[in-house]
C-alpha positions as CSV (number, residue, x, y, z in Angstrom):
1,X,0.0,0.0,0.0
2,X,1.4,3.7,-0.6
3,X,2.0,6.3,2.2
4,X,-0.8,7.8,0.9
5,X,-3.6,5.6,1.7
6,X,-3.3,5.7,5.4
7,X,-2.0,9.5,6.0
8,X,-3.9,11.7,8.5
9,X,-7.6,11.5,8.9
10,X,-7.8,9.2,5.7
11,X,-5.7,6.6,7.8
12,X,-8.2,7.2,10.4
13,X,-11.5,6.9,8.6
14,X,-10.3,3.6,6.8
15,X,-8.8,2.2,10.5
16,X,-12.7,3.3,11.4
17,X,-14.3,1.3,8.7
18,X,-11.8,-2.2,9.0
19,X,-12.7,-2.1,13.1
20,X,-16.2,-2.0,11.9
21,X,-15.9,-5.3,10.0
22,X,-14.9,-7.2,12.7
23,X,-17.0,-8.9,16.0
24,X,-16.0,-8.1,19.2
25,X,-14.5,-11.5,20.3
26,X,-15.7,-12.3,24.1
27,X,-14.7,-15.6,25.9
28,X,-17.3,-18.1,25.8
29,X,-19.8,-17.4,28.5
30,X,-18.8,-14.8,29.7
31,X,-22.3,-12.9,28.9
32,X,-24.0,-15.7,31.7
33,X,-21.6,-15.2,34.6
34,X,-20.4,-11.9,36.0
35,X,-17.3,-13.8,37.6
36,X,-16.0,-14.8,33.7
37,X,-14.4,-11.3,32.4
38,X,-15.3,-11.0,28.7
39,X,-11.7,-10.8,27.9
40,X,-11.1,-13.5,25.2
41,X,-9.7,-17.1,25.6
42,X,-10.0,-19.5,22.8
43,X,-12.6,-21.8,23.8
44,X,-11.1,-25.2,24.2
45,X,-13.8,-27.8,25.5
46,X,-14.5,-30.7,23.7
47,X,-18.5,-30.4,23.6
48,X,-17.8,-26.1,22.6
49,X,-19.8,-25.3,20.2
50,X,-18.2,-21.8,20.1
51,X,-14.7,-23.9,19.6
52,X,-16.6,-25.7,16.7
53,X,-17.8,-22.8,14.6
54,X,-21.8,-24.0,15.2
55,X,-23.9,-20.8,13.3
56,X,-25.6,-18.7,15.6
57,X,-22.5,-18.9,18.1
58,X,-19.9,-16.0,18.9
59,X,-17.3,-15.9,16.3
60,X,-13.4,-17.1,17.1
61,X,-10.4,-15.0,16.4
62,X,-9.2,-15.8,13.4
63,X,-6.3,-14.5,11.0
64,X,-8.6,-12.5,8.5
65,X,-9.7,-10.5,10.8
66,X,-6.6,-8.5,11.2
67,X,-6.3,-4.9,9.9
68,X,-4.7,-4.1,6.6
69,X,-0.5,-3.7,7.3
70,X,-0.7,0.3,6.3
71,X,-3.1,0.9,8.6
72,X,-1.3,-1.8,12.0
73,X,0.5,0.6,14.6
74,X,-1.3,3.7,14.0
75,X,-2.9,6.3,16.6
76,X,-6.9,6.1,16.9
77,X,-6.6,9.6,15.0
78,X,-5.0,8.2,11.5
79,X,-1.6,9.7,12.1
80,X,1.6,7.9,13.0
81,X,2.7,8.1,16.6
82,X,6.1,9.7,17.3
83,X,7.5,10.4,21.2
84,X,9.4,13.4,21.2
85,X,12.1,14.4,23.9
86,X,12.8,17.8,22.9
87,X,12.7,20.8,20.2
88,X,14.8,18.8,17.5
89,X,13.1,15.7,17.1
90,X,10.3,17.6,15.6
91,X,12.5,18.4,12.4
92,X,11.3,16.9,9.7
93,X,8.0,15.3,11.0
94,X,5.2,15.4,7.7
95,X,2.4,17.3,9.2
96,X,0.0,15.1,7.3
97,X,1.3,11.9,8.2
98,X,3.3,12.0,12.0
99,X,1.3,13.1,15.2
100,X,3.5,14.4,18.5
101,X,3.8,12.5,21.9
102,X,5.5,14.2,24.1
103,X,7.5,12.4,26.2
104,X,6.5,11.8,30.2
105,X,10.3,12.5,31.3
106,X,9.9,16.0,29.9
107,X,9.1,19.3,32.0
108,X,7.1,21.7,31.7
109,X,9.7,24.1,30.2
110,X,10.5,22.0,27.6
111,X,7.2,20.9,26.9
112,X,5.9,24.1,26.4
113,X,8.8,24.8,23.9
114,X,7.8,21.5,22.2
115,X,4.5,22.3,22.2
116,X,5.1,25.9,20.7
117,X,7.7,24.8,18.1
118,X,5.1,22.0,16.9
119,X,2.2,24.4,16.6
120,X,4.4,26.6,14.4
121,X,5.5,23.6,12.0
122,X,1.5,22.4,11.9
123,X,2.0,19.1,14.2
124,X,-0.8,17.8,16.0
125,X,-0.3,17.1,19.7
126,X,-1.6,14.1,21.4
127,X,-1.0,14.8,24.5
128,X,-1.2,18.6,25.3
């Protein structure tokens, strides 16, 4: 796939519409007892009809439901996620393809330098 199909709010719209193709997987019976978190297990009992694909049963995880590779490791948003430490890591970020993190380890003098010096280049900031 090209850069372009998954920069920005494009890469977010089409991340939108492949999570919208796919179930939410829950472990098996987890909708009948509050003690079983819905957090997925693969169903492994001999009698499961879940394990055995019966119709009308919750679906399994499976390998085609994964997202298309331009679109794997991307922010909610559609843009790339980059952690910034300070003022020159933002040189030469694509304002239509990278977003800004800033780093947890920075203060609040440098962040606001960050912050300042991304607004200028056209960056969006994820965590401002």
């Amino acid at each position: 796939m090209s850069a372009s199909y998954r920069q920005g709010a494009e890469g977010g719209e089409l991340r939108r519409a492949s999570k919208g193709r796919r179930p939410s997987f829950v472990r098996q019976e987890s909708w009948r007892y509050l003690r079983v978190k819905p957090n997925w297990r693969r169903p492994r009992g001999i009698h499961s009809k879940m394990r055995e694909s019966v119709s009308g049963h919750m679906p399994l995880v499976r390998v085609g439901y994964r997202s298309p590779v331009a679109l794997r490791g991307l922010h909610p948003s559609g843009y790339e996620d980059v952690l910034v430490h300070n003022v020159g890591e933002l040189e030469g970020l694509d304002p239509r393809r990278h977003a800004v993190r800033i780093a947890s380890a920075v203060g609040g003098r440098k962040r606001e330098e960050i912050i300042r010096r991304a607004r200028a280049l056209g960056l969006r900031i994820l965590n401002a």
